[in-house]
C-alpha positions as CSV (number, residue, x, y, z in Angstrom):
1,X,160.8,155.7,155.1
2,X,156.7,156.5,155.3
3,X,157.4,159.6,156.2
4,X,159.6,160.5,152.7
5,X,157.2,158.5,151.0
6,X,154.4,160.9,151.8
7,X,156.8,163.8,151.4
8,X,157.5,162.5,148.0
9,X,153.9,161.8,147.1
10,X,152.8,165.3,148.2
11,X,155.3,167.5,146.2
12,X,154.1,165.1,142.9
13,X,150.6,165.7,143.6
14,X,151.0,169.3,144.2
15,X,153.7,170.0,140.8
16,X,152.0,170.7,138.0
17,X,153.5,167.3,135.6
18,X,152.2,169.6,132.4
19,X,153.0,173.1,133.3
20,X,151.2,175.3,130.5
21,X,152.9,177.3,128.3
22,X,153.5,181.0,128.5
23,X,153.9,183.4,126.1
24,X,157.7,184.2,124.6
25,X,159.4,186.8,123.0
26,X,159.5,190.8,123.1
27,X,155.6,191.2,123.7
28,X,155.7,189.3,126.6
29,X,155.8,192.3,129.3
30,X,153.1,193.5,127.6
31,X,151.0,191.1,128.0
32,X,151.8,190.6,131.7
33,X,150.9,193.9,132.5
34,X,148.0,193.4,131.1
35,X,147.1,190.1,132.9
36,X,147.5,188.1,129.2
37,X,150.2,186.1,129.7
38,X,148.8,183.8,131.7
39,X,146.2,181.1,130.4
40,X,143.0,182.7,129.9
41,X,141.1,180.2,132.0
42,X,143.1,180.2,134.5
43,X,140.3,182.0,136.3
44,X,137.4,180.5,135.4
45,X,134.9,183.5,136.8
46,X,136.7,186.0,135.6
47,X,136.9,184.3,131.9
48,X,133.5,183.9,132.5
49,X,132.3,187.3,132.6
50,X,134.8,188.4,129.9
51,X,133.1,186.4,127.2
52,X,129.6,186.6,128.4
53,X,130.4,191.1,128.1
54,X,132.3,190.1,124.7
55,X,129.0,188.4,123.3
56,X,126.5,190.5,124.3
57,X,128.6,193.3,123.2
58,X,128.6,191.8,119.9
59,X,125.2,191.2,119.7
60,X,124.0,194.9,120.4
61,X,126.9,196.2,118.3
62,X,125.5,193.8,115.0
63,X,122.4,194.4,115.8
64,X,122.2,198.0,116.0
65,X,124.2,197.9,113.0
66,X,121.7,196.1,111.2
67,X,118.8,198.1,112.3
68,X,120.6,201.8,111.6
69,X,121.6,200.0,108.2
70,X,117.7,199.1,107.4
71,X,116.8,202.8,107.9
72,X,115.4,201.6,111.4
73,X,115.7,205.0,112.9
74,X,117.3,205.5,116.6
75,X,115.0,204.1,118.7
76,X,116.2,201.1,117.1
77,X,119.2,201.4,119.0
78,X,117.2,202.3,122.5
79,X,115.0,198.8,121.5
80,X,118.8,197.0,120.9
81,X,120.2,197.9,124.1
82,X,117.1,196.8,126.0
83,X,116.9,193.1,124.3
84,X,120.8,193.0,125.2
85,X,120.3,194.0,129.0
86,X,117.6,191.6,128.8
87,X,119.3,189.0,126.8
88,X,122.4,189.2,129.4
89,X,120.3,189.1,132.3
90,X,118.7,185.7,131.3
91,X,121.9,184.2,130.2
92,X,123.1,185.4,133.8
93,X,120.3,183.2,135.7
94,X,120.7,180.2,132.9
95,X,124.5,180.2,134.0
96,X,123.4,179.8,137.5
97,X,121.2,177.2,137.0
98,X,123.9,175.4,134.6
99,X,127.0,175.4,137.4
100,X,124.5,172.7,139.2
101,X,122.8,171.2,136.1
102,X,126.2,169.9,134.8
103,X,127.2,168.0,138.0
104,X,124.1,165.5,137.3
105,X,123.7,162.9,135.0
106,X,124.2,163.8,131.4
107,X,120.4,162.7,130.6
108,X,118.7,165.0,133.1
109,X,121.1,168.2,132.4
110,X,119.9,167.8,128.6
111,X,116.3,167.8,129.9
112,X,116.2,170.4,132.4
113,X,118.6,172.7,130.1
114,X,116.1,172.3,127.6
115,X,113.5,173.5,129.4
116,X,116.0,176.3,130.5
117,X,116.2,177.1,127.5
118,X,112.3,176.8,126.1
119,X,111.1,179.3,129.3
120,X,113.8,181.5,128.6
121,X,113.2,182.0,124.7
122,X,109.3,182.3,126.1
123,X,110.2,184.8,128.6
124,X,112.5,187.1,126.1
125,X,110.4,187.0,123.1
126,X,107.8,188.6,125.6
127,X,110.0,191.5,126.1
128,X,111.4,191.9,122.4
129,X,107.6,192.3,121.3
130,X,106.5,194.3,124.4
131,X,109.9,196.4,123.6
132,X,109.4,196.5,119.6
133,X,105.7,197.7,120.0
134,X,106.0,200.5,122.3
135,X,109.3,202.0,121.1
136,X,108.7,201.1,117.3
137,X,105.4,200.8,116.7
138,X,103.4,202.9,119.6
139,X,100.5,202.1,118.1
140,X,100.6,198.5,117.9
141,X,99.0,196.4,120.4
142,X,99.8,192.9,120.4
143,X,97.5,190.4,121.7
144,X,98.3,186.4,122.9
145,X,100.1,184.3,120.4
146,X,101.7,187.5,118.8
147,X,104.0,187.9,122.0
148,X,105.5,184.3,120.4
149,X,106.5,186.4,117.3
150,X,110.5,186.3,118.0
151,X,110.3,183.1,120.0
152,X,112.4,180.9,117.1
153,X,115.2,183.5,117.1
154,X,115.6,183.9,120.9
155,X,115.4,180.3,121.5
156,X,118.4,179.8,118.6
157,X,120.2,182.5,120.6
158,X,120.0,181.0,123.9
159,X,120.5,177.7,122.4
160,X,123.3,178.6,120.9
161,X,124.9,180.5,124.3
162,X,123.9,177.0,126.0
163,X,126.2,174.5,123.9
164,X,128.7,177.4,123.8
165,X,128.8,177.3,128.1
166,X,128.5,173.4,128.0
167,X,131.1,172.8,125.6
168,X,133.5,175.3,127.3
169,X,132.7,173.9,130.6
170,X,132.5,170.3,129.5
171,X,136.2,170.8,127.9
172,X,137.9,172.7,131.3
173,X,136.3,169.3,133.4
174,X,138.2,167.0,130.3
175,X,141.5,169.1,131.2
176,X,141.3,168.9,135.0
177,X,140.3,165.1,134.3
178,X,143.4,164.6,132.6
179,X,145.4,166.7,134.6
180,X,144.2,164.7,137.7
181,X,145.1,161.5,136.4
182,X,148.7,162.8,135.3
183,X,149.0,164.5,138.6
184,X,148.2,160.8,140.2
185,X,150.1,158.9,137.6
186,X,153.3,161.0,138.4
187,X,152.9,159.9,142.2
188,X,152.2,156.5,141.6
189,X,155.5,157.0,139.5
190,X,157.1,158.9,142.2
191,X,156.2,156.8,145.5
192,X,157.1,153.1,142.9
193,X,160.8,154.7,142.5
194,X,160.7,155.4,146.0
195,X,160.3,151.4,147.0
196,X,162.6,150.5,144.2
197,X,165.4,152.8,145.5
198,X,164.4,151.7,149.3
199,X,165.1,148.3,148.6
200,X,168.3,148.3,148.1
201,X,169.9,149.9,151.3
202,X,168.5,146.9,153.6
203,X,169.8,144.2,151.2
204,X,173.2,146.1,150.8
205,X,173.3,146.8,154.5
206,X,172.9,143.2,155.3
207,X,175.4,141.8,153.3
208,X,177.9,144.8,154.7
209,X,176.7,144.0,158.3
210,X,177.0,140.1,158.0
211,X,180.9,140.9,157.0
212,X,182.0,143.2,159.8
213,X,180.5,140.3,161.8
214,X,182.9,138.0,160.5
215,X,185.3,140.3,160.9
216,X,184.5,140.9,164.4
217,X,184.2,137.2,165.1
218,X,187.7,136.2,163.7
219,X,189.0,139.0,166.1
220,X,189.9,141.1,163.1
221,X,188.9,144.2,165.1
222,X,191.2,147.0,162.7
223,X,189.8,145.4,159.1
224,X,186.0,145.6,161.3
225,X,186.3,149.6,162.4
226,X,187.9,150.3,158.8
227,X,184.8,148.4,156.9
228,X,182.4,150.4,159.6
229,X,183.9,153.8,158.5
230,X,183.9,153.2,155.2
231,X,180.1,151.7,155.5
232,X,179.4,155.0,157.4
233,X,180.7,157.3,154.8
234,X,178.9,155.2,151.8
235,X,175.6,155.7,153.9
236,X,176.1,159.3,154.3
237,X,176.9,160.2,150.7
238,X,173.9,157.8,149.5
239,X,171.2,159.0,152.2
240,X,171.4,162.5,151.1
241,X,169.9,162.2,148.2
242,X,166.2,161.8,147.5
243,X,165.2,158.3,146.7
244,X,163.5,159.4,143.0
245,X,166.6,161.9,142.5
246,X,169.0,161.9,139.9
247,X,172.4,162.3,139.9
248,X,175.5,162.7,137.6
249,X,177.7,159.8,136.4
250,X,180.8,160.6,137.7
251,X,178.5,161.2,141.5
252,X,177.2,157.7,140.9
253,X,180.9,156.3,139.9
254,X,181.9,157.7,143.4
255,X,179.3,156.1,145.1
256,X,180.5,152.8,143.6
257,X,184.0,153.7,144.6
258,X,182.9,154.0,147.6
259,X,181.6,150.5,148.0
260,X,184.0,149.0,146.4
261,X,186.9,150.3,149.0
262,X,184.1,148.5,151.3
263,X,184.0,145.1,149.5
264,X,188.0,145.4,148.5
265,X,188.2,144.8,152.6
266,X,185.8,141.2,152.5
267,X,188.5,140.4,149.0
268,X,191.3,142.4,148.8
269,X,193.4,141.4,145.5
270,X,190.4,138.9,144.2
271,X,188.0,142.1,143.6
272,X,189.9,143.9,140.7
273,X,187.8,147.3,139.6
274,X,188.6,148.9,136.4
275,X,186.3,152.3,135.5
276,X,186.7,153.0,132.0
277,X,184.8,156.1,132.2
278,X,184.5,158.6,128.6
279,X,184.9,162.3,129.7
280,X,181.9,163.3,127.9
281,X,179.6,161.2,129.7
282,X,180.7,162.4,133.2
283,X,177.7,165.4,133.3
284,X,174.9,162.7,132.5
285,X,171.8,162.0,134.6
286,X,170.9,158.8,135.7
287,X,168.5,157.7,138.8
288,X,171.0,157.8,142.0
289,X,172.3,153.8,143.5
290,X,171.3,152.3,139.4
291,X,174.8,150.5,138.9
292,X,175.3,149.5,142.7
293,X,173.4,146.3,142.4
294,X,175.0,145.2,139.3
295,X,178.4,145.5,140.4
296,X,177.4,143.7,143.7
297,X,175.9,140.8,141.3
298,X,179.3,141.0,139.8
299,X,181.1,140.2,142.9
300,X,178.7,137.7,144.1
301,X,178.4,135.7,140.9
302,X,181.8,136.7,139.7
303,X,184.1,137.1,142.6
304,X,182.7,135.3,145.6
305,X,182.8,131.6,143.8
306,X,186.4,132.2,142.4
307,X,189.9,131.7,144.1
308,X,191.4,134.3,142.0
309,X,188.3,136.3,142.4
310,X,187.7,138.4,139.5
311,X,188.0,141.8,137.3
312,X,185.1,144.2,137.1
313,X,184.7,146.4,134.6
314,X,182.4,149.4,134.8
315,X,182.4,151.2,131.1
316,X,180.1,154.6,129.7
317,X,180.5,156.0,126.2
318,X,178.4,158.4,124.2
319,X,176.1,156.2,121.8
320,X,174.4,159.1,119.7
321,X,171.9,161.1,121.8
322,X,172.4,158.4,124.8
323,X,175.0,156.7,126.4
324,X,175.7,153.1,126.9
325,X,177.1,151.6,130.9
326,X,178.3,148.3,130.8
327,X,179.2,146.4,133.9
328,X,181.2,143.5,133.1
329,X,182.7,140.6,134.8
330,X,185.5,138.1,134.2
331,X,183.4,135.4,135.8
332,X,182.0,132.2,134.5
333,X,179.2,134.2,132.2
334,X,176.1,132.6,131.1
335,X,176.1,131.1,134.5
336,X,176.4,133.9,136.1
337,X,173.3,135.2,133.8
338,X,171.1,132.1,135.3
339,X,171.9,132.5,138.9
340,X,171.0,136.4,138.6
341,X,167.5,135.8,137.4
342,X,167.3,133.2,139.8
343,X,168.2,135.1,143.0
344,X,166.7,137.3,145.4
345,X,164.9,139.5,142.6
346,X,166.6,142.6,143.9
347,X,169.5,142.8,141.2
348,X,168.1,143.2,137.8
349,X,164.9,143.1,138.2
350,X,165.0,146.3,140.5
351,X,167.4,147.6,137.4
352,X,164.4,147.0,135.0
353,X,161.8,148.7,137.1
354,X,163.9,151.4,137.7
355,X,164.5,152.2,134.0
356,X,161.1,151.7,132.9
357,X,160.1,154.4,135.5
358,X,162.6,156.7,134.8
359,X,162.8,156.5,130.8
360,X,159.8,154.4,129.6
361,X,160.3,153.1,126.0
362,X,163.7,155.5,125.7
363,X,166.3,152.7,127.1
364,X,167.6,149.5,126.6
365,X,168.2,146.5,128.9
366,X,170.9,144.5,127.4
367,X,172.4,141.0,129.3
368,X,175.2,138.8,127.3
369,X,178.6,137.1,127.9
370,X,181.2,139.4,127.1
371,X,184.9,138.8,125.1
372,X,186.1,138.5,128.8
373,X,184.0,135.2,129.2
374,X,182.2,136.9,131.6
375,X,178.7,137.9,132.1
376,X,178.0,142.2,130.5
377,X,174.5,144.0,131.8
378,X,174.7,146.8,129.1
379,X,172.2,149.7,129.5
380,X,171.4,152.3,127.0
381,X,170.0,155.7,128.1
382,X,169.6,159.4,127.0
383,X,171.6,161.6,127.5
384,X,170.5,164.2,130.0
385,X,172.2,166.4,131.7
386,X,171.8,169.7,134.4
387,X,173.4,172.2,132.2
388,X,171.0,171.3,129.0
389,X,168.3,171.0,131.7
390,X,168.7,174.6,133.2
391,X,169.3,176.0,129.4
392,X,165.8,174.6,129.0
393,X,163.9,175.8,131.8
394,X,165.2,179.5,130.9
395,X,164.0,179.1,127.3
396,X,160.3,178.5,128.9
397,X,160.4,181.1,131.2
């Protein structure tokens, strides 16, 4: 049991619970080859240096436009491509500095990205007047505070590329936050149906067990081997599956054949089944062992106080998009209701859990006394089924 628990915990954590979209449709293989179709920071280094070369690119390419525009002359251009190799260089060191900035408190990465910022507008508005005077003006010599001269622009600019690498960053940490949290929430999910589902077998196994003792003890060895093999195929045909898998209707109505032939050996004529079973709902998806419990309450509030036992009836019809299981009972009904919610808490409450983890708000929990006199559990859930499943996950790949 642990070890499927961690089994189960490890596949949730490592499954993606919001797999990203790709892109669809006849441009697709175009996009692959060119390493597009998947998201673009997926590779945070790589989408790094694509948009700081994008930027810079666009600066020199405006720029130079602007200058050649002006009547600047060409060594305009030669001035350009010098305050972009410069400009790129100092964004370069800035990003450096910012990958361990942003992993302290918010108050001191402000601060010391300030300052960044201040020394780095200092530093290239040096350059741009050093560069403006010697390939624009030779003859100008600039002196002190004139080195200032371009310092507003250059600190706008870098500025400007700061928020820009903050608010990128600041949004990727917000996704992998999120991500994180659905990643645990899933588990959490995951390892919850887990315990639901594990529950059952040793309360269903001990009530199976206690019989074949009986059986055994009144010398009743035949009736004892038969409920043994029957207990031993149930097991296997449960046990395979996973404890948070899902399974079709008619697989779960098996399984509760299958215990039924068991429990028809403890009652013989006084259990009386009846599966009323629409064709259409046969293919739908429900968690694996759901109805099991509630046709054992049947028997034990319904069958087990009775002389003439009981009927059962086990109904699923299409409701709209869902489909609506009833278990019902010819038992005494509302009584039957109380001494459920007073047992063991394994019966319906496990039900509830179990739907609230599989469906959240998209079910409904029903309990009443049917037309029969009995007690119903009705429960209403979508439709899902493998085929419209697997037509799905083609459509997204």
């Amino acid at each position: 049991m642990a070890s499927d628990s961690a089994r189960l915990l490890d596949a949730a954590v490592q499954a993606d619970p919001r797999p990203r979209p790709r892109p669809k449709g006849p441009a697709r293989p175009i996009l692959k080859g060119v390493g597009l179709d998947a998201p673009f920071f997926a590779d945070k280094n790589k989408a790094f240096w694509v948009l700081q070369s994008i930027g810079w690119t666009g600066y020199f390419t405006l720029r130079s436009l602007s200058g050649i525009a002006n009547s600047m002359g060409a060594m305009f251009v030669v001035h350009t491509l010098l305050l972009t190799a410069t400009g790129y260089s100092i964004t370069l060191l800035m990003g450096s500095l910012y990958r361990r900035l942003i992993t302290m408190r918010a108050l001191l990465t402000a601060l010391l990205s300030l300052f960044a910022v201040i020394v780095a507008s200092f530093a290239f508005s040096f350059i741009e007047t050093w560069s403006y005077a010697t390939f624009l003006r030779p003859g100008a010599r600039p002196v002190g505070i004139e080195y200032l001269g371009a310092l507003l622009l250059n600190f706008s600019l870098l500025a400007a590329w700061s928020a820009l690498y903050y608010g990128i960053n600041y949004y990727l940490l917000l996704e992998e936050e999120i991500n994180q949290r659905a990643k645990l929430e899933s588990a959490a999910s995951s390892a919850t149906l887990a315990m639901l589902r594990y529950q059952l077998n040793p309360h269903f196994l001990f009530n199976t067990l206690n019989s074949i003792s009986t059986l055994v003890l009144l010398k009743q060895t035949e009736r004892a081997n038969a409920m043994l093999a029957r207990l031993s195929s149930f097991l296997r045909y449960t046990l395979v599956n996973e404890p948070t898998a899902q399974v079709t209707l008619a697989q779960e109505v098996e399984t509760l054949k299958l215990y039924l032939e068991i429990e028809k050996m403890r009652f013989e004529d006084r259990l009386r089944p009846h599966f009323r079973i629409d064709p259409s709902t046969i293919g739908a998806r429900l968690p694996s062992l759901l109805l099991q419990p509630l046709v054992e309450n049947a028997i034990k509030y319904a069958v087990t106080p009775s002389e003439n036992g009981a009927d059962i009836w086990i109904k699923a019809e299409r409701q709209g998009h869902g489909i609506r299981i009833e278990v019902a009972d010819s038992g005494p009904g509302t009584q039957s209701g109380l001494a459920v919610h007073e047992s063991t808490g394994v019966g319906l409450p496990n039900i509830k859990d179990r739907l609230a983890q599989a469906y959240g708000a998209a079910h409904d929990f029903q309990t009443r006394q049917n037309e029969h006199g009995g007690f119903s559990v009705i429960l209403d859930i979508p439709f899902e089924s493998r085929g419209r499943d697997i037509h799905e996950d083609k459509e997204s790949e």
